[in-house]
C-alpha positions as CSV (number, residue, x, y, z in Angstrom):
1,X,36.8,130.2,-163.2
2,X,33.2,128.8,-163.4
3,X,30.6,128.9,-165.8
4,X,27.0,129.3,-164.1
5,X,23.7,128.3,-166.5
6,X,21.9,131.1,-165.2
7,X,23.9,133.6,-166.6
8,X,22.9,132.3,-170.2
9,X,24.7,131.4,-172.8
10,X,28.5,132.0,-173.1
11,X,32.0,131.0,-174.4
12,X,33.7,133.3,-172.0
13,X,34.9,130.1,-169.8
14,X,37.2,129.3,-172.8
15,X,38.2,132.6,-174.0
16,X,41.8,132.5,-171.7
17,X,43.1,129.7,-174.2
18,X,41.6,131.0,-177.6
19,X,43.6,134.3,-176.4
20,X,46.7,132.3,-177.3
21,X,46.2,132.9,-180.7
22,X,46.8,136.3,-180.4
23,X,50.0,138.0,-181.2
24,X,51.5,140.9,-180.6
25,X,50.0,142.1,-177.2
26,X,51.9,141.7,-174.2
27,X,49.6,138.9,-172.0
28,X,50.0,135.5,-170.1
29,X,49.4,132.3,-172.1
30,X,47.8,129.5,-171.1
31,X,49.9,126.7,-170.8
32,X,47.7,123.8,-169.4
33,X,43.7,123.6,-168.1
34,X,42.0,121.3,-166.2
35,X,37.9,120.9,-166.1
36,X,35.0,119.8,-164.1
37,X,31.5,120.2,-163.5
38,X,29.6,120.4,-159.8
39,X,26.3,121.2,-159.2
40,X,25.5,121.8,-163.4
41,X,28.6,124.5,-163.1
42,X,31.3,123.7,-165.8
43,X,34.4,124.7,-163.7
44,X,38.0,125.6,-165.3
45,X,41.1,125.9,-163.4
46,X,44.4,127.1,-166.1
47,X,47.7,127.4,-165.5
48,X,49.2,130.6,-167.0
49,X,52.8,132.0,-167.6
50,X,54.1,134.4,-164.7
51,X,53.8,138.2,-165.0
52,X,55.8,139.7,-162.2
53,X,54.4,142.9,-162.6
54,X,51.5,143.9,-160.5
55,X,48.1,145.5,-161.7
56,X,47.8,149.0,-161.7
57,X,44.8,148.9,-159.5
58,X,43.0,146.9,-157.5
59,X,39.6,148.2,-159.4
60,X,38.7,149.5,-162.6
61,X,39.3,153.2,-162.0
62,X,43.4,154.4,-161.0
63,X,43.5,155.0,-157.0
64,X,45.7,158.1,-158.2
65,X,47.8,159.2,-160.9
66,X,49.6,156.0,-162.2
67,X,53.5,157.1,-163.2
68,X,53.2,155.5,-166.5
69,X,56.1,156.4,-168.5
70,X,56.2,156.9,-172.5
71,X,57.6,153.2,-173.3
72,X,54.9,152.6,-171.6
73,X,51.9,154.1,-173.5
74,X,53.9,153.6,-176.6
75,X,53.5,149.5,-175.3
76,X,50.1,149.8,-175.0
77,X,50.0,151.9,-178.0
78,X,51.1,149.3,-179.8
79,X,49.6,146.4,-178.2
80,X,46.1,147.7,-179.2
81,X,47.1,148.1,-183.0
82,X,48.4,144.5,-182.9
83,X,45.3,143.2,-181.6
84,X,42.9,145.0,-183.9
85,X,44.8,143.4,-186.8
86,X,43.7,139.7,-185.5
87,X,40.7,138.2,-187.2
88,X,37.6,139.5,-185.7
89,X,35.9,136.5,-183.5
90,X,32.6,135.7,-183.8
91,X,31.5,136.3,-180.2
92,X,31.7,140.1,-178.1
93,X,29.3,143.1,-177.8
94,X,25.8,143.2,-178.9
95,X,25.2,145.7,-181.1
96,X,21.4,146.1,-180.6
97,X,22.2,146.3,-176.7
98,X,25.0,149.1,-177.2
99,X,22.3,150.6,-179.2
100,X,19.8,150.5,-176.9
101,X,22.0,152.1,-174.0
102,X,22.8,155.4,-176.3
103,X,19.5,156.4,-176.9
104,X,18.6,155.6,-173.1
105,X,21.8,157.7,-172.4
106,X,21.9,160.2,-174.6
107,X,18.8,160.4,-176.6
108,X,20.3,159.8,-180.1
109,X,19.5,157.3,-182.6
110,X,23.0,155.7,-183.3
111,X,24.0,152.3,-185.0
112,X,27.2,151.1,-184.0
113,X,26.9,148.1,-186.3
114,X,27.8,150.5,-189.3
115,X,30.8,151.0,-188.4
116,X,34.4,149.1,-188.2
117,X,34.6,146.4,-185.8
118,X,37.6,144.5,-184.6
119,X,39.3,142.1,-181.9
120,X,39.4,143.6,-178.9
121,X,40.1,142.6,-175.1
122,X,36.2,144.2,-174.5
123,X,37.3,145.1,-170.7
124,X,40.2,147.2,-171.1
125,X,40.4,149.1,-167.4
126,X,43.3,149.8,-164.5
127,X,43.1,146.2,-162.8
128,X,43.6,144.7,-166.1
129,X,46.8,146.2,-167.1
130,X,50.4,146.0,-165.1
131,X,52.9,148.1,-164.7
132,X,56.1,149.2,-165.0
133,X,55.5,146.7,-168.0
134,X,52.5,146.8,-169.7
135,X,50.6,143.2,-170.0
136,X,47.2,142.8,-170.5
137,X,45.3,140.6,-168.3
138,X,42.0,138.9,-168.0
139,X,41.0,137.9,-171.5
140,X,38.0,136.3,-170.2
141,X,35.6,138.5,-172.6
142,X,37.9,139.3,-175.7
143,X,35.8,139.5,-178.4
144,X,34.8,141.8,-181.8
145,X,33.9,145.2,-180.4
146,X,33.7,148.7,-182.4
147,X,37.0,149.6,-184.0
148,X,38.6,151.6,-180.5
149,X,36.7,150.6,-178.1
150,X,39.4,149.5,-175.8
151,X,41.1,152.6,-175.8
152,X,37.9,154.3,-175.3
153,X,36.7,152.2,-172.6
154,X,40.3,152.6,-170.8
155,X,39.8,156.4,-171.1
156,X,35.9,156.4,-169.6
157,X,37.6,154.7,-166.7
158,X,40.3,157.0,-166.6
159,X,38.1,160.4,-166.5
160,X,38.4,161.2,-162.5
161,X,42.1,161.5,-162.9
162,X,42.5,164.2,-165.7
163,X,45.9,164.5,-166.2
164,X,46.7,160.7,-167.2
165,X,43.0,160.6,-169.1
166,X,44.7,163.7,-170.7
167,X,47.9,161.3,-172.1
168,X,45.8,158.3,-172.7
169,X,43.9,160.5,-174.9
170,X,46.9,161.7,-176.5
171,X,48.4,158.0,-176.8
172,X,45.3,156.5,-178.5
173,X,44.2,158.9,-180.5
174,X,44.4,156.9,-183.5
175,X,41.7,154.9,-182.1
176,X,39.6,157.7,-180.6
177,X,40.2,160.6,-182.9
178,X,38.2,159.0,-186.3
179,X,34.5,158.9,-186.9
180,X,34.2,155.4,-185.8
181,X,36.4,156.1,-182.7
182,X,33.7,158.5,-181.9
183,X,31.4,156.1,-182.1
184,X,33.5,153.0,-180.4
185,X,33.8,156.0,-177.6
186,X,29.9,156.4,-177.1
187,X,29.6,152.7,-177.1
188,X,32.5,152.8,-173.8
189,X,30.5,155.4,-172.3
190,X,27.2,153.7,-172.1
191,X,28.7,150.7,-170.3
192,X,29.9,152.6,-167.4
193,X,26.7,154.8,-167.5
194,X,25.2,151.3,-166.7
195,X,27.8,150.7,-164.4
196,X,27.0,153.8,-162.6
197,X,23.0,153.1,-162.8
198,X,23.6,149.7,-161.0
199,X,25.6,151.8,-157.9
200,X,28.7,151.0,-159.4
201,X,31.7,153.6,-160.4
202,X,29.5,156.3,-159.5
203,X,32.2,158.6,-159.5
204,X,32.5,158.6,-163.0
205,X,28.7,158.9,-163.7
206,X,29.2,162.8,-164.3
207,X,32.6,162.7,-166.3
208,X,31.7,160.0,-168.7
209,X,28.4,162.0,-169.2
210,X,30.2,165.1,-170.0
211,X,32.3,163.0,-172.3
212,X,29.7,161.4,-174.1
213,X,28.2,164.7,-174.8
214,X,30.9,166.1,-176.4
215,X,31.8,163.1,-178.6
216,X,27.8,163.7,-180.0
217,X,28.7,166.9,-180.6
218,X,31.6,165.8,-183.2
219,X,29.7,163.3,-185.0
């Protein structure tokens, strides 16, 4: 991993190893690290314990239905209540920004600094989760996020594939079905609008739209 000064300011490079604090969530932990700097980058290599299983996708989005079992989302289930009961780091989304993005989006006026926030892994998607069993991967970003926000941000990037969206939304929905859920979700939504602005994810431009649009609708 490498830290490059023009992407501003950042503790992201160190966020593997502060991860070890966390308890509860099914992840690798970071056993030994090594730095460096060349050319003004501050470079990181870690050693990490093995997880055999292999990612459920090589992108964000599922390539099809994943055959997730019930241990499974009850894992993951699980795994997101543990982490949400960690102390809430000082470092992860900008409210203002998310802000920004929903009335850009969406054309409402929403604060998602009233509400709840938590730890959270802040890039919960397909790549970042293994199966048969569930570990979390990639804690590069972990930080303090709207109460359910990972479980809305794993459905957003669920949305082409209905029928596992349909039991992620089951699975979760004591993240996704409370007011600030509602809100955590809106906040999900906007980042893969952005993704989708930038040429990226396109696909799920549409269904994350239509999803957005009905969470206003229940607010």
């Amino acid at each position: 991993m490498y830290d490059d000064p023009e992407w501003g300011d950042g503790d992201y490079l160190d966020r593997n190893v502060a991860a070890n604090e966390i308890h509860g969530v099914p992840k690798p932990t970071v056993k030994r690290w090594s730095e460096w700097k060349d050319n003004g980058r501050r470079i990181r290599g870690e050693v990490s314990t093995f997880v055999a299983d292999a990612a459920i996708s090589s992108g964000m989005t599922p390539t099809a239905e994943p055959p997730l079992s019930e241990q499974w989302l009850n894992d993951l289930d699980q795994a997101l209540q543990a982490l949400s009961t960690h102390p809430v780091p000082d470092g992860g989304m900008d409210a203002g920004y998310v802000n920004d993005g929903i009335t850009a989006f969406f054309g409402i006026d929403v604060n998602v600094a009233s509400v709840p926030w938590t730890a959270a892994h802040c890039d919960l998607h397909w790549g970042n989760l293994t199966a048969p069993r569930l570990f979390i991967l990639d804690w590069e970003t972990w930080g303090r996020a709207p109460a359910g926000y990972d479980a809305a941000s794993l459905l957003c990037a669920t949305l082409t594939h209905p029928d596992t969206a349909q039991r992620i939304q089951g699975a979760l929905a004591k993240f996704l079905d409370t007011p600030t859920g509602r809100i955590a979700s809106l906040a999900a939504a906007v980042r893969f609008l952005r993704f989708a602005d930038n040429g990226e994810l396109t696909e799920l431009a549409l269904p994350v739209r239509r999803y957005g649009l009905e969470i206003i609708e229940q607010l």
